[in-house]
N, C-alpha and C positions, 0 to 999 in steps of 0.2 A: 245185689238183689238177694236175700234170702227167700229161700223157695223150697218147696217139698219135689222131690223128682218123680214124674210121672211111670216109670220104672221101677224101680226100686224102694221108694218112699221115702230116703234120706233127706231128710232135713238138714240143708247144707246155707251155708253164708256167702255161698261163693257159686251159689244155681248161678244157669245161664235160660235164654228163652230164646228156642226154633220160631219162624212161623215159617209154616210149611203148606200150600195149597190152603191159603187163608185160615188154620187152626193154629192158635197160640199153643208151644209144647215147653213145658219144666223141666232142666235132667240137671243133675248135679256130675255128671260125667261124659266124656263123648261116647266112651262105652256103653251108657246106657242111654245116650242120641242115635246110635249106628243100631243097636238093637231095636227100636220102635220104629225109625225111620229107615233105615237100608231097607230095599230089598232082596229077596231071597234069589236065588238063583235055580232054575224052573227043573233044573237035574237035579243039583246036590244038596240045593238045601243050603249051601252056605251064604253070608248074608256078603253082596257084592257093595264094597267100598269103595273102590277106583268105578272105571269108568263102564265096564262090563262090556258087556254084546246083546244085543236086540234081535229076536228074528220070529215073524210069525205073532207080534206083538207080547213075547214071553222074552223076559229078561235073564240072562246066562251069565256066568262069573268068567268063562272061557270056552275059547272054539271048541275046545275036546267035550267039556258039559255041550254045548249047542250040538254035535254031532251027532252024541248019545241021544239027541233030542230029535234028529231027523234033520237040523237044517244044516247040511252039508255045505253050503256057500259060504260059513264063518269061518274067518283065519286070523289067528294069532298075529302072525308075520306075513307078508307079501317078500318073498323072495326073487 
């Protein structure tokens, strides 16, 4: 599939196509899949990849971002 990527704009031979919550998406990289589509993480700002943490319907990268956020009941490890 050649595709222009909806991020960056590169005209690539080798785009791929998300559908994501019923919108068709173009990226010519996952790097610029994880950029439009990841979510942020509601402290840092960074975009969460793996599987994250929920709390308060606001999505966190880690317990320690969740903490900073007030929701004290997120944990990394169960010891």
């Amino acid at each position: 599939m050649t595709g222009s990527c909806e991020v960056c704009g590169n005209e690539y031979d080798k785009a791929f196509e998300i559908t994501a919550s019923g919108k068709r998406h173009v990226f010519d990289s996952f790097e610029c899949a994880i950029q439009a589509l990841a979510p942020r993480c509601a402290h840092c700002g960074c975009r969460v990849i793996g599987h994250g943490t929920e709390a308060g319907g606001r999505m966190f990268c880690c317990a320690h971002c969740a903490h900073h956020a007030g929701a004290h009941e997120i944990q990394d490890r169960v010891q």
